[in-house]
Structure formats: structure tokens, C-alpha cells
N, C-alpha and C positions, 0 to 999 in steps of 0.2 A: 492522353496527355498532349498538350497544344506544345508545336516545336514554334521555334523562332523564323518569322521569313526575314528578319533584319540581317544586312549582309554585314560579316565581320568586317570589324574597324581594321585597317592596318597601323601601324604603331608608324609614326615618322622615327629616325632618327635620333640620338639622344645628342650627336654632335652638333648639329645647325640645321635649321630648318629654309635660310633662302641664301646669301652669298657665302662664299669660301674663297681664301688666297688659296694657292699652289703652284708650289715652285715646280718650276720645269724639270729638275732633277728626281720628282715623285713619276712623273711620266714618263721619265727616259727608264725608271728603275723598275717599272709597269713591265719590261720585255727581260729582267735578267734574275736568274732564278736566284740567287745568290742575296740580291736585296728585297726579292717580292715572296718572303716567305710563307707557305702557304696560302698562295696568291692573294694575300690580305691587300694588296694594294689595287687587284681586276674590284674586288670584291667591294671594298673602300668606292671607290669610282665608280663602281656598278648603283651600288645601293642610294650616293648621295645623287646620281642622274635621276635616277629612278624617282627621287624623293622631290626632282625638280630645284635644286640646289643650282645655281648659276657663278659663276666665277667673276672676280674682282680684278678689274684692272687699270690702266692710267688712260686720262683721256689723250695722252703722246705718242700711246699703242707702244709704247717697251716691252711690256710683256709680250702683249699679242705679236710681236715681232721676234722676239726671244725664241717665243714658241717654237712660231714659222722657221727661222733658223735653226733650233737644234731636235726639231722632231719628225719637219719630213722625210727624214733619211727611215724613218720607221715606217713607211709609206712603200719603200721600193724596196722593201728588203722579202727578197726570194732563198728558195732552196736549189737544189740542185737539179728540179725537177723544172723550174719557172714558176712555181705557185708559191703566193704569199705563203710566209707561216706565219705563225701569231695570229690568225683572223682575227678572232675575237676582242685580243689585246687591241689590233688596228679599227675593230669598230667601234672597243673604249674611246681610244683616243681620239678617234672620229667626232664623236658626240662633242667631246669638253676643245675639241677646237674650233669647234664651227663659229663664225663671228658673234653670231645670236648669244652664244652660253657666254658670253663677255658681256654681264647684264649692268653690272654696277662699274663707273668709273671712276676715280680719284683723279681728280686735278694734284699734278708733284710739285710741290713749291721747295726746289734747291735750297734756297734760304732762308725757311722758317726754323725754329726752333728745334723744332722735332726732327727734321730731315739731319740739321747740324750734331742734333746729339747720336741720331743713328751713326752717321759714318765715324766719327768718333770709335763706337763700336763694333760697326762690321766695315773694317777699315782695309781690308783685303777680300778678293772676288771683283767679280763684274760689277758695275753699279748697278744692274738690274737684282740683284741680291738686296739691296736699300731699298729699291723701289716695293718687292714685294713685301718687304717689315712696313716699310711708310704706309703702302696701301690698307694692309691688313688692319695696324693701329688706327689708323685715320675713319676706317670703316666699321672698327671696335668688333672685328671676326677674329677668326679663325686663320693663323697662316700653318698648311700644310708642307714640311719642308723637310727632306731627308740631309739638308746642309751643315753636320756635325760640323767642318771646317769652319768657316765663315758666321754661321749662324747660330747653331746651338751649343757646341762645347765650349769653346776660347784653350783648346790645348787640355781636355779631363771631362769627364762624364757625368757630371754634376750640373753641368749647362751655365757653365758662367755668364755665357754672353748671352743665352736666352733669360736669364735671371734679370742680367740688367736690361734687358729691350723692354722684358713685361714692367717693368721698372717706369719706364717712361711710358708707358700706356698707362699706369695707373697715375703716375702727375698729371696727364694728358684725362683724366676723369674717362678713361675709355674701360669699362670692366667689364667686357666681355672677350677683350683682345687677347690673345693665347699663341702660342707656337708651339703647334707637334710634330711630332716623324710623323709617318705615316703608319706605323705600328699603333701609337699611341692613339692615335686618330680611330682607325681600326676598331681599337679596342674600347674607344668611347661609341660607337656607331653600334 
């Protein structure tokens, strides 16, 4: 019987196969057992680097600044001993912040349409919470965002306010634009 020398296929991804938005609050929640349930979200990050997946951002660097702000503290954080903990976590994050994994940019136009009807709806948070719905729609992805407050509920677990964003990505002829946790994400991958 003749075996195969053909090397098995690896299956990509079922979520996106080149950019991804991700909000900063997916990364920060990468180190806390509490949101990173059975570490779906090392595993989420693991699987879409692996897959060659590059991240979406503004050509003003908001996010990549956002980043830089609320993530190097995850950089210096030791134990009692002096040695990193989280390695691994830290060489996740490593990867998705290198300048390079910032492959696609969106130029933010304050006063276009779409930017005016977003803040309308995420009309509390930082403005970098618009930037990464503007970017994600504009770019017809994927925004990965664990932002129940601001982004996905509106006050109830039904996602009002993600209801209405995918709302205007579909006016906007964008249909592949989407908003999930990072569970939901997970779970499509």
C-alpha cells in the first residue's frame, strides 16, 4: 500500500485570514485570569500570529500610541523573586506590538459621516474607542473588543450599541465588518 509523502494541509483560521482591529482592553485582559478564561485569549493571539494575521491601525498612530501607553507596564511587571512572570503572555504581546504587526492603516476623517454617526453611539470612553470601530468598519474586519461599556452593550447584553455600529457598516456596503469579545472571537477561530 503506497502512503502519502504530501505534507498535511494546515487549516487557516475560520475568523480572518490577513488584518484584525484589537482593542487594547483584549491585551490588557491577556494577563488576568478572571477575563482570560481558559486562556482563550494567549490562545486567540497565539493561533491568529501564527496564521500571519497583522493588525489595523490609524495612519496618526492613536492606537499604536494607546498601546504604548497602557501596555508597557506589562513589560516590567516581576515577582518577588525579580523575574518576569507571564513570559509567555509577554512574548504574546511582544509579537502584536512590534511596529511591523501594524500592517494596514486607515486614515481618521473626524468629519466624515461615519466617524459623526459613530460618536453619536460610543459617545463615552476615550476617543480611541471610535478610532478602533472607525478603523475596523472602514477596513470591512473584524474589531476584537472586550468594551461591554462603551462598545458592545449600551447598558444590557443584547449589544445595543454593537447592533447599531454593524448598522452602519452595513449602509457603509462594508459586510464583512463585525464586533466581538474575545470569547466570541475564540470561538469562531
Amino acid at each position: 500500500m503506497l502512503q502519502s509523502t504530501k505534507a498535511p494541509t494546515v487549516k487557516k483560521n475560520n475568523l480572518i485570514s490577513d488584518f484584525v482591529a484589537i482593542d487594547t482592553n483584549v491585551f490588557e485582559h491577556l494577563f488576568n485570569p478572571q477575563k482570560n478564561i481558559r486562556n482563550h485569549i494567549g490562545s486567540l493571539l497565539t493561533r491568529l500570529g501564527s496564521d500571519g494575521v497583522k493588525l489595523i491601525g490609524d495612519t496618526e498612530g492613536r492606537i499604536a500610541h494607546e498601546y504604548e501607553n497602557r501596555l508597557g507596564y506589562f513589560f516590567s511587571i516581576q515577582d518577588g523573586f525579580g523575574n518576569i512572570t507571564h513570559q509567555d503572555y509577554i512574548d504574546i504581546l511582544r509579537y502584536w506590538l512590534l511596529p511591523e504587526t501594524i500592517k494596514k492603516k486607515i486614515s481618521v476623517n473626524q468629519g466624515d459621516n461615519l466617524m459623526k454617526a459613530i460618536k453619536k453611539i460610543v459617545n463615552s470612553g476615550n476617543g480611541t474607542d471610535r478610532i478602533f470601530v472607525y478603523t475596523a468598519i472602514t477596513a470591512d474586519r473584524i474589531l476584537v473588543t472586550n468594551d461591554r461599556q462603551d462598545i458592545i452593550d449600551s447598558g444590557n447584553r443584547r449589544g445595543i450599541r454593537r447592533q447599531k455600529l454593524l448598522k452602519l457598516a452595513k449602509q457603509s456596503s462594508k459586510k464583512h465588518a463585525r464586533i466581538l469579545t474575545s470569547e466570541e472571537a475564540y470561538d469562531q477561530v
